[in-house]
N, C-alpha and C positions, 0 to 999 in steps of 0.2 A: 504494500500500500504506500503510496508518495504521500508525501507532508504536505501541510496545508499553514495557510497565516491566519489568525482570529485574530477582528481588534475587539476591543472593548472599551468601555468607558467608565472611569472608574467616581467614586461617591461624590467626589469635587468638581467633578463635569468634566473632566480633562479625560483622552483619549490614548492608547498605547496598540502597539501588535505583538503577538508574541508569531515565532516561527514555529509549530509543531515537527517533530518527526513520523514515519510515518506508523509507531506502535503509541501516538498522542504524548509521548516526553516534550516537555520544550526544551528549543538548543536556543534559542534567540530571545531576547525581551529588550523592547526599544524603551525609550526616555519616555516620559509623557508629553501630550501633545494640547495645546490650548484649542485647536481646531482638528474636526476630523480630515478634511481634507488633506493635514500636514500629515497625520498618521497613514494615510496611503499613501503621500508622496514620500514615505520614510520603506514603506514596502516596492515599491517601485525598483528603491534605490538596492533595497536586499540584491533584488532580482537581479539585475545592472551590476553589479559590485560581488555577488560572494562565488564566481568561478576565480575571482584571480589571488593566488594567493597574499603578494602584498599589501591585500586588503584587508588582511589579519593581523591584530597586533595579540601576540601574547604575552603575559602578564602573570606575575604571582604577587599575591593577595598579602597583606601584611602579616596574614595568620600565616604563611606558606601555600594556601591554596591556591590552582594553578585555574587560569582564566583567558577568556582573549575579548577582544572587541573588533567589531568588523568596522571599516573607516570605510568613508564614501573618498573619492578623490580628492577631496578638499579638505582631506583628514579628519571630519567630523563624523564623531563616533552616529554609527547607525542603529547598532544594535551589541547588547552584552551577555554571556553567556552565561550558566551558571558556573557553580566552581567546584573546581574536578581534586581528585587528591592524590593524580601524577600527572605528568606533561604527555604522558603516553593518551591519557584518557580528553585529555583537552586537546589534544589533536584530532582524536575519532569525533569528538566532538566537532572540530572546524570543519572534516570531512562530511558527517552528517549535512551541515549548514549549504555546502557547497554541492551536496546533493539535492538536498532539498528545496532551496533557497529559490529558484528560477522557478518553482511551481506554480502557476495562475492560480490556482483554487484559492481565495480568501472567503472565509465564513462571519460575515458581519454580527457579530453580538452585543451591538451596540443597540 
């Protein structure tokens, strides 16, 4: 089954996507959005941006946990990942995203 993006909109009116994969884990969670419009134009950018690798930054967490952020070309984080507890798993991870990421399917649950 291929992944899918859900936005939602959370208690404060503000709007987010998460990336699913395709057994419903999420590998991606965007920033919140003052407008829906910005939070599709934030999936757009998944789409657009997660085959090429240098569009991944990884990262480990102040705790040591290991993390990445996907950057659009103008280096503005798009989307963050959760946090893995090797660099091996945060990679299958970026993989997932880069699978999945280009999918059309968004489910509105807004």
């Amino acid at each position: 089954m291929a992944g899918w993006f859900e936005l939602s909109k959370s208690s404060d009116g503000q709007f987010r996507f998460v990336l699913k994969a395709g057994n419903g884990e999420t590998i991606l969670t965007s920033e919140l959005y003052k407008a829906k419009g910005s939070a599709e134009n934030g999936v757009a950018s998944v789409q657009a941006n997660c085959g090429s690798d240098e569009r991944y930054e990884r990262k480990t967490s102040s705790a040591g946990k290991e993390f990445f952020n996907l950057k659009a070309a103008n280096s503005q984080v798009i989307g963050t990942s959760q946090m893995y507890a090797s660099a091996a798993a945060r990679d299958a991870g970026i993989a997932s995203v880069k699978e999945n990421g280009a999918t059309k399917t968004v489910k509105d649950n807004t």
